[in-house]
N, C-alpha and C positions, 0 to 999 in steps of 0.2 A: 658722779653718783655720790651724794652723800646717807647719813645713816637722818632717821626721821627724829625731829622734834617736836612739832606741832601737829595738831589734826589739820587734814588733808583729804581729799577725794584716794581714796582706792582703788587702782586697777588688778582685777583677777582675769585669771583666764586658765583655769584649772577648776578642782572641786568646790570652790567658791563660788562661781558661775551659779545665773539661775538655773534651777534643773538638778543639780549635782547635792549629793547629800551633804558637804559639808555649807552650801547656802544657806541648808534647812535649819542648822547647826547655829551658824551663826548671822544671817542678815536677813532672814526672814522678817519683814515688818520693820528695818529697819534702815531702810535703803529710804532716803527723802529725792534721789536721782538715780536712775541705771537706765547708761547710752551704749551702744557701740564702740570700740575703740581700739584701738592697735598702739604698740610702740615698737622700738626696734628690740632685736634680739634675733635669739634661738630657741623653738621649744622642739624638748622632746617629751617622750613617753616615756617613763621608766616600769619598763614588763613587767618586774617580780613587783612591785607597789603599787601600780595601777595608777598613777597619778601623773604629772607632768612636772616637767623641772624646767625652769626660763634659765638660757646663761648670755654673755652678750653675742651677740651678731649685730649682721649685717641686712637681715631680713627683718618681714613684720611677724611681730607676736600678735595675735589677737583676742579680745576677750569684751570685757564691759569692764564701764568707769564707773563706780559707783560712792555717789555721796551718803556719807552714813549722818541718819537722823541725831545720833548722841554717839559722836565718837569715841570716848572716855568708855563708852558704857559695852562697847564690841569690839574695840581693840584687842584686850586681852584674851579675849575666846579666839581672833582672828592666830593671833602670836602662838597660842596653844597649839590648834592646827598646823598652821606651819613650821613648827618647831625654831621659833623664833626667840633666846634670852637675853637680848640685849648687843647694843654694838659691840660687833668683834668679840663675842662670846663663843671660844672655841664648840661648845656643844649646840651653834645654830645647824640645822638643816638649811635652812631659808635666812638670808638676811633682809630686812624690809629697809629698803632704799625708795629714793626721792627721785624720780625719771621722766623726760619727759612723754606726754600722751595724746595722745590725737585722737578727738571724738568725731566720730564717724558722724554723726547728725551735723552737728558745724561747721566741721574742719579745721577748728579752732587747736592750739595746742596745748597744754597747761601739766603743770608738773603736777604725777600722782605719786602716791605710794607703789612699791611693787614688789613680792614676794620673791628675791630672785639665790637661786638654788646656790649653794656654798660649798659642797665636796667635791673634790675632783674626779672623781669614781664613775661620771655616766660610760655607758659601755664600757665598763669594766666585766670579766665572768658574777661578777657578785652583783650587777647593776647594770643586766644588758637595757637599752633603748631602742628606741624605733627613732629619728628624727623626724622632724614634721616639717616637711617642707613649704606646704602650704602655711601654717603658721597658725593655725587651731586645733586646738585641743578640743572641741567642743564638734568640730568636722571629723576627727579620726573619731573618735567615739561615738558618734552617729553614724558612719559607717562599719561601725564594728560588729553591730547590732544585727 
């Protein structure tokens, strides 16, 4: 895993996802591709935030890859959200790494970007989780409903 340099295809699988208010936020009309896709990991929930946190495993994360129309131009919004400042900037929530990704339409692999959570706190009393063992975030919240 290294830290990102250049524009790249985007994998989300959390409030970035189509559907989730933070899409509406940031990639609404700006998606030039969004497939299917998985990479390896672990996602959970985090209860008191509402959101999900990827850390590594062994299992599939799953969500959409998405190529942005003007990278330069939603990066920054994306970083906001995710509480993203820069490599190995003690105040990341999320650091955005370079991982590899498998689109579920091809089967092809290719390295995206990926938002993956930085504290060591999940199930902590301050940061309890749910684990997803299925490996969506987009499936527990649709059964939540």
């Amino acid at each position: 895993m290294i830290e990102p340099k250049s524009p790249r295809k985007m994998f989300v699988y959390g409030t970035l996802m189509k559907g989730f208010y933070n899409y509406d936020k940031a990639l609404v009309g700006q998606e030039a591709s969004m497939v299917p896709a998985r990479t390896r990991g672990k996602v959970f929930h985090m209860v008191n935030r509402g959101y999900p946190a990827m850390k590594q495993g062994d299992g599939w994360v799953y969500g959409e890859l998405v190529e942005l129309k003007d990278f330069a131009a939603v990066i920054d919004i994306m970083d906001d959200i995710e509480g993203y400042h820069g490599p190995e900037d003690p105040r990341n929530e999320y650091a955005r790494l370079l991982l590899p990704v498998e689109n579920l339409e091809s089967g092809e692999t290719e390295e995206a970007y990926v938002y993956y959570y930085v504290p060591d706190d999940l199930g902590t009393p301050d940061n309890p989780v749910i684990e997803l063992e299925h490996g969506s975030w987009r499936t527990f919240m649709e059964e939540k409903k």
